[in-house]
Structures are given as C-alpha cells and as structure tokens.
C-alpha positions in Angstrom: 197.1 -11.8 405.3 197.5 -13.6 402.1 195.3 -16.7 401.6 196.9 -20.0 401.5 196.5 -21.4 397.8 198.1 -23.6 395.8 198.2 -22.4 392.3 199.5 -23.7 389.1 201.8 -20.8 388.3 202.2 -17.2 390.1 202.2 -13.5 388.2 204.1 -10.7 389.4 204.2 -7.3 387.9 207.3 -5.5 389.9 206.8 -1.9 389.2 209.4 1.3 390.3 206.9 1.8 393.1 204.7 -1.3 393.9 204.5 -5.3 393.6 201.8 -7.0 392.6 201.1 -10.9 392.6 198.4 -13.2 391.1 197.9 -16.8 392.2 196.4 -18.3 388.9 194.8 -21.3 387.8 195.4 -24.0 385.1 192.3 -22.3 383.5 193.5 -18.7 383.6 191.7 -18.1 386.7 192.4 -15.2 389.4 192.9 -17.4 392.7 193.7 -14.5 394.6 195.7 -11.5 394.2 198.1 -9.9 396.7 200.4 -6.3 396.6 202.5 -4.7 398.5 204.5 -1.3 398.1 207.6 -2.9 397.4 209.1 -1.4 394.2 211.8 -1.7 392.6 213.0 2.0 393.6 212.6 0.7 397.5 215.2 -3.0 397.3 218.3 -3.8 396.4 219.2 -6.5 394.2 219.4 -8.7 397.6 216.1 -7.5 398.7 213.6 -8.7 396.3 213.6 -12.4 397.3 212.5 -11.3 400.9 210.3 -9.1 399.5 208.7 -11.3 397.2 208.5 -14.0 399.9 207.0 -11.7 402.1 203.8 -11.5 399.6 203.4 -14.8 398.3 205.1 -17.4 401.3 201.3 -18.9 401.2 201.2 -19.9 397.8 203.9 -21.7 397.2 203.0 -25.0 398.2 203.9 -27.4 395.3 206.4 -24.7 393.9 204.7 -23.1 391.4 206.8 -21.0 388.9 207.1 -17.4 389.3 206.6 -15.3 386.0 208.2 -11.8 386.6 207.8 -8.9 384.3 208.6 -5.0 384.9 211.2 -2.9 386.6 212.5 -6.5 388.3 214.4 -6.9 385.3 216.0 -3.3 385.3 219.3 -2.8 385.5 218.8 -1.6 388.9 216.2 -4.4 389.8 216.7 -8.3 390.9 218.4 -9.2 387.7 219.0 -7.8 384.4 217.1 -9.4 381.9 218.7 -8.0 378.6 216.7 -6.1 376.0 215.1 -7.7 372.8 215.5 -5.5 369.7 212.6 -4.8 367.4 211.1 -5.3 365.2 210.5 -8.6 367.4 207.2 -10.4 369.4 206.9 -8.6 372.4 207.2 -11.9 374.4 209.7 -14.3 373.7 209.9 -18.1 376.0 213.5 -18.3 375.6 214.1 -15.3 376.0 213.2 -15.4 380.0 215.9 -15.1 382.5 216.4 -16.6 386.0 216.6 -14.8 388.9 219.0 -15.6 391.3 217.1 -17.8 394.5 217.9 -19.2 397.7 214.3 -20.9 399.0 214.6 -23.8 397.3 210.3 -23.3 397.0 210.9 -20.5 394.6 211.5 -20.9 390.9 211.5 -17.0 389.3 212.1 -15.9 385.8 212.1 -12.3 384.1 210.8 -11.5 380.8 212.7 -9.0 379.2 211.6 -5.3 377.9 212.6 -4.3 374.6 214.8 -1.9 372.3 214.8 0.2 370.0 218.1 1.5 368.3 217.1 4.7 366.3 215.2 6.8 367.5 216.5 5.3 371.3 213.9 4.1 373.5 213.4 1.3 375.9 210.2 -0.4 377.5 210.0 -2.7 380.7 206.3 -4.3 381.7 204.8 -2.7 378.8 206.0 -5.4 376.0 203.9 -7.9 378.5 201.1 -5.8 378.0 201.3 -5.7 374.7 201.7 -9.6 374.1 198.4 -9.8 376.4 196.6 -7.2 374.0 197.7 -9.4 371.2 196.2 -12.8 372.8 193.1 -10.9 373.7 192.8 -9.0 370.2 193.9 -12.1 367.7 195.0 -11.0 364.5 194.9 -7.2 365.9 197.2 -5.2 363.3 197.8 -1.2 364.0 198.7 1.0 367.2 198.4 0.6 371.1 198.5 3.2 372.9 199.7 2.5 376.9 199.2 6.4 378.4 201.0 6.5 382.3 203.8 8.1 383.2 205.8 7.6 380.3 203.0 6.6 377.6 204.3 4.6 374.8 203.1 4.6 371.4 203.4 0.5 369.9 203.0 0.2 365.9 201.8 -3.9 365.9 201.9 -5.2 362.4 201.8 -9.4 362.0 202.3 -9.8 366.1 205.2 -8.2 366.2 206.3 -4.7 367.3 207.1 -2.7 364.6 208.3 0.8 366.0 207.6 2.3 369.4 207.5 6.0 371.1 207.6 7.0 375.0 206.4 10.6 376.1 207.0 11.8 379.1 203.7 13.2 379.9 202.5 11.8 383.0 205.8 12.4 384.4 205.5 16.4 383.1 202.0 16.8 384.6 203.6 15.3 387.9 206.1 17.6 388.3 204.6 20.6 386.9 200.9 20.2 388.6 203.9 19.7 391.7 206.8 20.8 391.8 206.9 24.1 389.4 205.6 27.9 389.9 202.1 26.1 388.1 201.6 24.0 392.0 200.5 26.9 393.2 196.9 27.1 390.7 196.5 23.6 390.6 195.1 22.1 394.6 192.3 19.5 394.7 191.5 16.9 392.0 188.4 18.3 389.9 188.6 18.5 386.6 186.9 20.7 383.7 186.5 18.5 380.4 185.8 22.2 378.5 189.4 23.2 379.6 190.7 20.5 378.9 189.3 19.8 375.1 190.4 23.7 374.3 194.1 23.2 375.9 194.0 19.6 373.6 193.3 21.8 370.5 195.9 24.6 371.5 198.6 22.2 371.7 197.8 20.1 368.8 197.7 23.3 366.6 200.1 24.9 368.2 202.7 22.8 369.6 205.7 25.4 369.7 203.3 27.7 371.7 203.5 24.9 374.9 206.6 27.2 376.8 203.7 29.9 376.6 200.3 28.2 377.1 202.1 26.8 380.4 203.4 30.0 381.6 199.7 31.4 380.9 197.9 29.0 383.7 200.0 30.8 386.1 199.2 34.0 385.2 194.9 33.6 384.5 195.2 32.3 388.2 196.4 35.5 389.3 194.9 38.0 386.8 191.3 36.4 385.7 190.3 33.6 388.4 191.3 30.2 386.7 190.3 27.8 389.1 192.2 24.7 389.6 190.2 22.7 388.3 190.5 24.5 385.1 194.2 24.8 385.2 194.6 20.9 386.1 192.5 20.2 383.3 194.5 22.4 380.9 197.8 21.6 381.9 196.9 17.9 381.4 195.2 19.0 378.2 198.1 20.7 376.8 200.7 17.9 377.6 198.4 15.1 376.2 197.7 17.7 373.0 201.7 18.2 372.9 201.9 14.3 372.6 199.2 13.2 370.2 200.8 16.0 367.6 204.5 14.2 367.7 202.5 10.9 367.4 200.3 11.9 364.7 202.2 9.1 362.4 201.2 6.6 364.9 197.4 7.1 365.2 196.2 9.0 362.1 194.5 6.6 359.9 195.4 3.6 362.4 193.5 1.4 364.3 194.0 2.6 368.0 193.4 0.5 371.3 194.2 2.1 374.9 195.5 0.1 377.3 195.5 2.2 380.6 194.0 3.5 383.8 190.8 4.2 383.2 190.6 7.9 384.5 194.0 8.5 381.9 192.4 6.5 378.9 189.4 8.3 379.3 191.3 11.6 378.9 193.0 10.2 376.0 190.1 8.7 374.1 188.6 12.2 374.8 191.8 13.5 372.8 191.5 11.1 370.0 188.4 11.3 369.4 188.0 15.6 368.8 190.9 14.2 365.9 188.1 11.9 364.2 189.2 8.4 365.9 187.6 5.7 367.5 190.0 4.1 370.4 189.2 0.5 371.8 190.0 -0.3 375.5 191.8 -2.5 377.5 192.4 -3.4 380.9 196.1 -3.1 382.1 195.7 -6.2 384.6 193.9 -8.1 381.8 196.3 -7.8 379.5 199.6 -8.0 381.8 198.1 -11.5 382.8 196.9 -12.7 379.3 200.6 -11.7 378.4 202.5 -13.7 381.2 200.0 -16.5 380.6 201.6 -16.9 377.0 205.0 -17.3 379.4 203.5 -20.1 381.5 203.9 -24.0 382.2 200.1 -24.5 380.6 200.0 -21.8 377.5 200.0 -24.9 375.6 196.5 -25.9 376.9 195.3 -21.9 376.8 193.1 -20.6 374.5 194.7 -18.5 371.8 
C-alpha cells in the first residue's frame, strides 16, 4: 500500500506498459515511489484519472501538482499534448498542458514530446530525459544516446536539441528473438559477449549482409550447435551493429552519454567502445526526475 505523504509536487512517468509515481520533496528528495502496470496501452482517455488515483490517493493531501510526461500525452493517452518542433529545449514551462480532472485534489499537466519534420520522427518521455541529462551535465554539448525499444539518437548543441534519430532495435530483437523462425535458437537469457562483439563488427562492416547474418543464426543452430546463448548475443549484436552504422554521424567524433537500462547500455558501451569511444552513463530515473524537476513549482529554488 502506498505510504501516506505529503509532498511538494508528484512525478509520473506514464509509459505504453507501466506507471510510475514519485512523491518529491522541496529539496529534490525521493519521498517515496509507487508503480503500477497501468500503461497507456491498458486505459482509455477516461481511465487514467482512476488509474492514477488508484497509485497516488495517499499523497495528495495539500494538492500537490502532478507533472506528467510519456505516452500520457499520446494521441491515444489522457490528453494530447502537441509536439514541439526542433531545433527547440527539450522542456518547455509553457509549453505544458492540462489534463482534463474531476477530484478537485488533483492538478495534472503533460509535457509534450517533440518533432522533427525531415527526416520524420517523434519522441514522448525521452525529451524529459534529455532535459534531466542537461541539468545533471551543465553546459554538456554533443550526443545522447537513450537505447530501449526504440533508441533515439539526440544531437544537444547550446541546450537545445539539434537533430534526433529512433531505431527500432529493441523492438526487432523482441520480435525476432520471439516471434520469427530465429525463436526457436534463442530460449533462456545467457549471453556470450564474444558473439556478440563479432556479430557488432559483421554488421557495422557489413550492414547490407543483416537479411543474411539473421537467416544464418537459424541455420548454425541446426547445422553446427549455436547455443542460444550465442545466437541471443548475436542477434542483439547484429541489430545494435546495424544501428551504430546508420548513426555513425551522430557518435563519431562526438561526445556520447548513454542514458539507459543498465544491462542495454552496457551492451551498447560495449559497441562504442570496439569503434574507439568513450560513453558516459546515466540513470533513466535520475534524469526523468532531474527533467520534470526543471517543470516544477520550486525549480526556481533548485540547483542548476
């Protein structure tokens, strides 16, 4: 059961598949957080009051505001919050949207995703990320790099984003490692980094081979023994490989920082790194909250 609290403001990243809430302090501080699986993929657009009442009901004595980011502000989600064009800040105060209430305790708004026009591509929660990168990182100029089901690729020049990419990869991996004639190579979880660094290489010098190198895992498993653990590694090897050669403008010569699970950033420093660079590292709950701080009541009185 959520503790009862009663915090200056409240965090909420709303995700496709899950909802998480942090009760925060004037200072910054973590009060308590709560989640639920709750996504935006489970609710209508007149479920995600109950929903977030469900979580929360025991923090909101004093009605603290509600600072929303993610999939809540899809087009499917509780409201739309319109897209912000870059090159832009990734966070924007008047820029936030209201979501539409009926407990008069609750006082929620959305911050909005961003644009790009050409080449198309869209981002929701990851622009808050990005924000809290650049609060945690002052003065941080080059590329972030957010791997996860759709990784995005963020050129940051002067606090703003410049130019952005998504890749599919994690989404690939999923349904290949899943869903395709590859499923049946790939049980358990282990891994095999010497797989994986070789299928990296394959795909970065080779990326018109990937059709191929896929169609290979299946048949090594049936002709010469590739365990799974091999074939997961290499499958997730090739697709990451695949990536970093399309975004070979955004990290060669650049400053890189990872913001991502730490299992997936490890795999992609691993990546980087076999191309000559360094990556920093960031925490995805750090920076989500550093970035919805810079939307709250007190970001006056925070730290820059």
């Amino acid at each position: 059961m959520t503790e009862t609290l009663s915090p200056d403001w409240i965090a909420v990243d709303w995700g496709t598949s899950n909802l998480r809430a942090w009760a925060m302090g004037a200072d910054g501080r973590v009060l308590a957080e709560a989640e639920s699986d709750e996504g935006m993929g489970k609710l209508a657009p007149e479920g995600f009051e109950a929903a977030l009442l469900r979580l929360i009901t025991p923090w909101l004595a004093g009605n603290p505001p509600v600072l929303a980011c993610g999939m809540v502000g899809s087009r499917q989600g509780w409201r739309e919050a319109p897209y912000r064009a870059v090159p832009c800040t990734p966070l924007d105060l008047a820029a936030q949207i209201a979501a539409p209430t009926t407990d008069p305790r609750l006082n929620v708004t959305i911050a909005p995703g961003l644009m790009q026009a050409d080449p198309a591509d869209v981002m929701r929660g990851e622009e808050t990320q990005i924000a809290g990168a650049l609060r945690l990182l002052p003065g941080y100029d080059g590329v972030l790099c957010l791997p996860g089901t759709h990784s995005k690729w963020a050129h940051i020049s002067a606090g703003e984003v410049v130019s952005f990419q998504t890749f599919m990869t994690g989404e690939l991996f999923a349904l290949l490692s899943t869903a395709s004639v590859l499923r049946h190579g790939m049980q358990g979880s282990g891994w095999d980094e010497a797989a994986f660094d070789t299928a990296v290489t394959d795909a970065l010098s080779r990326p018109e081979r990937l059709g191929a190198r896929l169609f290979s895992l299946r048949a090594q498993g049936l002709i010469a023994g590739l365990t799974p653990d091999a074939a997961r590694a290499r499958l997730s090897g090739l697709l990451i490989g695949m990536e970093l050669a399309a975004a070979r403008p955004y990290w060669l010569g650049q400053r890189v920082t990872l913001i991502g699970a730490e299992k997936l950033s490890t795999a992609y420093a691993r990546a980087l790194a076999a191309q000559g660079v360094t990556t920093g590292r960031l925490s995805v709950t750090d920076c989500t909250l550093a970035g919805l701080a810079s939307l709250s009541p007190q970001h006056e009185a925070t730290p820059q």
